[in-house]
Every structure is written in structure tokens, then in C-alpha cells.
C-alpha positions as CSV (number, residue, x, y, z in Angstrom):
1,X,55.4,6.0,16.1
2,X,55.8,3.8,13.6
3,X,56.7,4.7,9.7
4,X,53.2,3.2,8.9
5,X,51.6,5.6,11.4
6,X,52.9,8.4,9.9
7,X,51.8,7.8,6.4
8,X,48.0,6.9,7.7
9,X,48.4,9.8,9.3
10,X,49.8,11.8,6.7
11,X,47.3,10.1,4.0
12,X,44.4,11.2,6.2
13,X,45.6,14.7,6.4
14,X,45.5,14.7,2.4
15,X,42.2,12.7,2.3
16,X,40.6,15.3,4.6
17,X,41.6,18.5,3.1
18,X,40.7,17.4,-0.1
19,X,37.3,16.3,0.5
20,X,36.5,18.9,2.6
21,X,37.1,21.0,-0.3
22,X,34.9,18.9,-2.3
23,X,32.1,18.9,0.2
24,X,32.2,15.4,1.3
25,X,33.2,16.3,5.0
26,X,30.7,14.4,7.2
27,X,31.6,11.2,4.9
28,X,35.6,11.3,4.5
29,X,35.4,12.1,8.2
30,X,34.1,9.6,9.1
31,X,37.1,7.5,6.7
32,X,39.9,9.5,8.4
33,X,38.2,8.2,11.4
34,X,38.4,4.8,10.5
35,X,41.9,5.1,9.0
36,X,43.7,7.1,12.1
37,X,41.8,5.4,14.7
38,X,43.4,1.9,13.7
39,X,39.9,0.7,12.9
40,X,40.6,-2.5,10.3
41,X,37.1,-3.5,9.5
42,X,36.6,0.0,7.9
43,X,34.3,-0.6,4.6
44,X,33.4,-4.3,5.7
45,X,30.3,-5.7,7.3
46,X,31.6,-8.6,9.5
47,X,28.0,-9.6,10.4
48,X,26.6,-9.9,6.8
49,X,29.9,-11.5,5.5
50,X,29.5,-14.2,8.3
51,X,25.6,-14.9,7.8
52,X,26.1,-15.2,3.9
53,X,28.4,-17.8,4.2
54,X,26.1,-19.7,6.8
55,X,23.2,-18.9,4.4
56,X,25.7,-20.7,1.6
57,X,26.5,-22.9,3.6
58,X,22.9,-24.6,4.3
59,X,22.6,-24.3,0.6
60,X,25.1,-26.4,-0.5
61,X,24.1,-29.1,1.5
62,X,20.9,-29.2,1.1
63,X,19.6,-31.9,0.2
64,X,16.0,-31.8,-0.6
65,X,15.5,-32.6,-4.1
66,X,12.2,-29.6,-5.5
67,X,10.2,-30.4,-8.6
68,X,6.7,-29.9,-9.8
69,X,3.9,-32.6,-9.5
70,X,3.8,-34.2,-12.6
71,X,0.5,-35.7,-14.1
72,X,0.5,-39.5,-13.0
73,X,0.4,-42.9,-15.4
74,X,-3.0,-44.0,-14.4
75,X,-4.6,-40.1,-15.3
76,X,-2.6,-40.0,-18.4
77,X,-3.6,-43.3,-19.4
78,X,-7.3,-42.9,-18.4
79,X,-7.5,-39.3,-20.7
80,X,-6.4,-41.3,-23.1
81,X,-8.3,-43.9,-23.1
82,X,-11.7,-42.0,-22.5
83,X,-10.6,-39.6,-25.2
84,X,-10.3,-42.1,-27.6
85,X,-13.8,-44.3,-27.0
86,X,-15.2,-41.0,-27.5
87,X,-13.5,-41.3,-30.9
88,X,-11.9,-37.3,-30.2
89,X,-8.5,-36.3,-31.7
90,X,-6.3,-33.8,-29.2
91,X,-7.4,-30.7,-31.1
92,X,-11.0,-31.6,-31.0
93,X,-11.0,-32.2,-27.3
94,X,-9.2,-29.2,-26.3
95,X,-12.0,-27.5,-28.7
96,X,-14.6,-29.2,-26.4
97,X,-12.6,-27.5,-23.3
98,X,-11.8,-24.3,-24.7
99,X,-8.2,-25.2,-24.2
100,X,-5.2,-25.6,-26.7
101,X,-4.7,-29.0,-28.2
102,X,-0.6,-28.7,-26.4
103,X,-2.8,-28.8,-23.2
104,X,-4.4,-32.3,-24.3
105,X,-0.7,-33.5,-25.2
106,X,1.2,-32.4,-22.3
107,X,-1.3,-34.1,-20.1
108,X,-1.4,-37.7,-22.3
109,X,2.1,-37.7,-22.3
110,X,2.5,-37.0,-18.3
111,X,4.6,-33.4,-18.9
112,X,1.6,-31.4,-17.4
113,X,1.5,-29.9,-13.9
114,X,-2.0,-31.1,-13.2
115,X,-4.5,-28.7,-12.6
116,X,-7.5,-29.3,-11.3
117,X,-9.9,-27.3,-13.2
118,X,-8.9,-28.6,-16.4
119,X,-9.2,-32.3,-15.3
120,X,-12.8,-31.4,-13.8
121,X,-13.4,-30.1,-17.8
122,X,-12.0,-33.0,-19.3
123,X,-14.4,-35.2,-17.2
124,X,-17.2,-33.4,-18.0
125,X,-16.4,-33.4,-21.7
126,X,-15.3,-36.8,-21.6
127,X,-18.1,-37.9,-19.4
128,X,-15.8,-40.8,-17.5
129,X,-14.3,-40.0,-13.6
130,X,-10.6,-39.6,-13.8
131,X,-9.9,-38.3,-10.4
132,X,-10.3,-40.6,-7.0
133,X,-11.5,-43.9,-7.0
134,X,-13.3,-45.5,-9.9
């Protein structure tokens, strides 16, 4: 018996009585067990270390490069252009939608995600087909 032995052995003794008194026995048992059996992965989960640094892993080299859908050139420019034979300012054709005028902006300048109810309104209100072919 080694000099190590003894103090796991003699640290477990302590551990144990003290819990005990405590009222931790089921738990610290279950330590001492760890501790004087020689078991080393005591407190660690091998299993979950090793599948978070696979799951890392695939992160890091993914590739894929995720964004939004953005409005395209040929809807922006064709709100705009119907919008303004119409002779409508922004504000007064989101008025004509029910929507706010930063709605009418964000889709003439192409930072909208397009959505497809409020292109269907704009073509009604601005009574020109801006979706599919022309």
C-alpha cells in the first residue's frame, strides 16, 4: 500500500463521517466509492465530453454560409417605379397598405425579407404585377 493509498483512504474515512453527520450519506457514499475504489473519471461524463467536441467540431468547419432572402433588384426597382407613376410618396403608400412607411423603404432599398402578403398589397394598391413573369 502505497502512501497515496493511505491518504484516499484516510480522506474518505473523514469525508464519510462527516457527511454522514450532515445527512448526505447516500451521496458522499457514493464519492468514497469513487475515491477508494480507484475510480478516476469520478465527477466527469466521458461520453458528453467526447460528443461536444465532435458537435464543436462540425461547427467549426462548417461551411455553409445562412442568411435571409433579401428583396431582389428587379422587385425593388419595379415598387419603385410603379410607386412613383402612381405619383405616391413612401408614407402615402404604406397608408394605402396599412403598413409603416419603413416597410415601403426597407423594400425600395432591397433590406426587406420579402413577404409575400405585403407584395400581394402593394400590387393591389399599386395596381402593376410585381411577382412572376410580366
Amino acid at each position: 500500500m502505497t502512501v497515496l493509498d493511505v491518504f484516499l483512504l484516510a480522506s474518505c474515512a473523514f469525508v464519510y463521517v462527516s457527511y454522514i453527520f450532515v445527512g448526505f450519506k447516500y451521496h458522499i457514499h457514493t464519492l468514497i466509492g469513487y475515491l477508494c475504489c480507484g475510480i478516476t473519471t469520478a465527477g466527469t461524463n466521458k461520453a458528453a465530453s467526447t460528443s461536444t467536441t465532435l458537435n464543436t467540431r462540425k461547427l467549426d468547419e462548417e461551411t455553409e454560409n445562412l442568411h435571409h432572402e433579401r428583396v431582389p433588384t428587379e422587385l425593388k426597382k419595379a415598387i419603385m417605379q410603379a410607386r412613383l407613376e402612381k405619383k405616391l410618396t413612401q408614407a402615402q403608400l404604406a397608408q394605402m397598405i396599412n403598413e409603416k412607411p419603413q416597410i415601403i423603404q426597407e423594400y425600395e432599398s432591397g433590406k426587406a425579407i420579402p413577404n409575400q402578403q405585403i407584395i400581394g398589397k402593394l400590387e393591389r394598391a399599386l395596381g402593376a404585377k410585381l411577382r412572376g413573369k410580366k
